[in-house]
N, C-alpha and C positions, 0 to 999 in steps of 0.2 A: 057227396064228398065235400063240396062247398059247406054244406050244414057245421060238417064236422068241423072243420077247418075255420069257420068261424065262431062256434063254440070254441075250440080251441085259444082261441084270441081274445076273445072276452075274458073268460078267467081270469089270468094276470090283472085283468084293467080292475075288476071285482075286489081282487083281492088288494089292491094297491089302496083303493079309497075307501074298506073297510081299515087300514092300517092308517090312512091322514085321518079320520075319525076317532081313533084310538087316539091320538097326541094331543086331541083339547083337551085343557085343566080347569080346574075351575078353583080358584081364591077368594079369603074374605079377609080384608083387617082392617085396622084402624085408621081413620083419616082424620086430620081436625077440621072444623070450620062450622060455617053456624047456619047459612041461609041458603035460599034459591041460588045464589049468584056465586056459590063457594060450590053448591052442587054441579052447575054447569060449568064452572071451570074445572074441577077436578075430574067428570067423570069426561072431557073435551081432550083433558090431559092425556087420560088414560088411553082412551080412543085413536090418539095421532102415534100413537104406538104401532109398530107393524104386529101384527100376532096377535093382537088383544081383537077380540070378536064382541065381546059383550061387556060395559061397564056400567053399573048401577052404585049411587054415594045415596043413602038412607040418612039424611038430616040428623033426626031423634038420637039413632045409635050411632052414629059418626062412622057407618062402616059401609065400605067399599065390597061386591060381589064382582067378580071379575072372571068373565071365562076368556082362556089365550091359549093361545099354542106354545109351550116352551121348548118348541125348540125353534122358535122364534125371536122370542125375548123371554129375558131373564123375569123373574120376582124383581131382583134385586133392581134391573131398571125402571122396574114399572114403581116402584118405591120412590126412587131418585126423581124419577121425569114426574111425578107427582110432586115431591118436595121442592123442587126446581120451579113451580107457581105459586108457592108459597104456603105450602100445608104440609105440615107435620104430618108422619106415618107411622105407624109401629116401629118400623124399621129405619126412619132417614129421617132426620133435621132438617125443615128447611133452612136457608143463611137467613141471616136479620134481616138483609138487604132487599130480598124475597118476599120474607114476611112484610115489611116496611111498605112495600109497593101495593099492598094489597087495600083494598078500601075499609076506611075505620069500620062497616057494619058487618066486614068479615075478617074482621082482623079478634081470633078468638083467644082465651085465657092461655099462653103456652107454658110447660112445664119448664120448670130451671134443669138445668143439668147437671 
């Protein structure tokens, strides 16, 4: 009886953390910047995010891989709190003021708008 009873119990707990498995995403876009030091800050960025699990910034193609749980955090924030150190996204401008702070040898060509 106990057997059963604690099969019974497990189940649920099975089926719960096969369902938080299911809500990792996985993302890739654009980021700007040019070196080491643009890589550590932007994927530091992305990381002090609650929900972001995994962030990689690939220098050459300027692109971010990102796996997060959204229903944690937004795309949209992880965009923002990126642009917010000073790097341009696909999605989000940083301010001047942002870019401005950043050191001349990561400071890269930004498009006008």
């Amino acid at each position: 009886m106990k057997k059963i009873l604690i099969i019974l119990l497990a189940l649920p707990l099975g089926m719960v953390a096969q369902e938080k498995q299911k809500k990792i995403t996985k993302a890739q876009f654009t980021v700007k910047g040019n070196c080491e030091v643009c890589e550590k800050r932007i994927e530091k960025a992305a990381l002090s995010i609650k929900g972001v699990k995994s962030a990689d910034w690939d220098i050459p193609s300027n692109q971010i891989n990102l796996i997060y749980d959204p229903n944690k955090v937004s795309l949209e924030t992880l965009h923002t709190s990126i642009a917010e150190k000073g790097h341009d996204t696909s999605e989000a401008r940083s301010k001047d003021e942002d870019y401005d702070k950043l050191p001349k040898c990561c400071q890269y060509v930004r498009e006008e708008l």
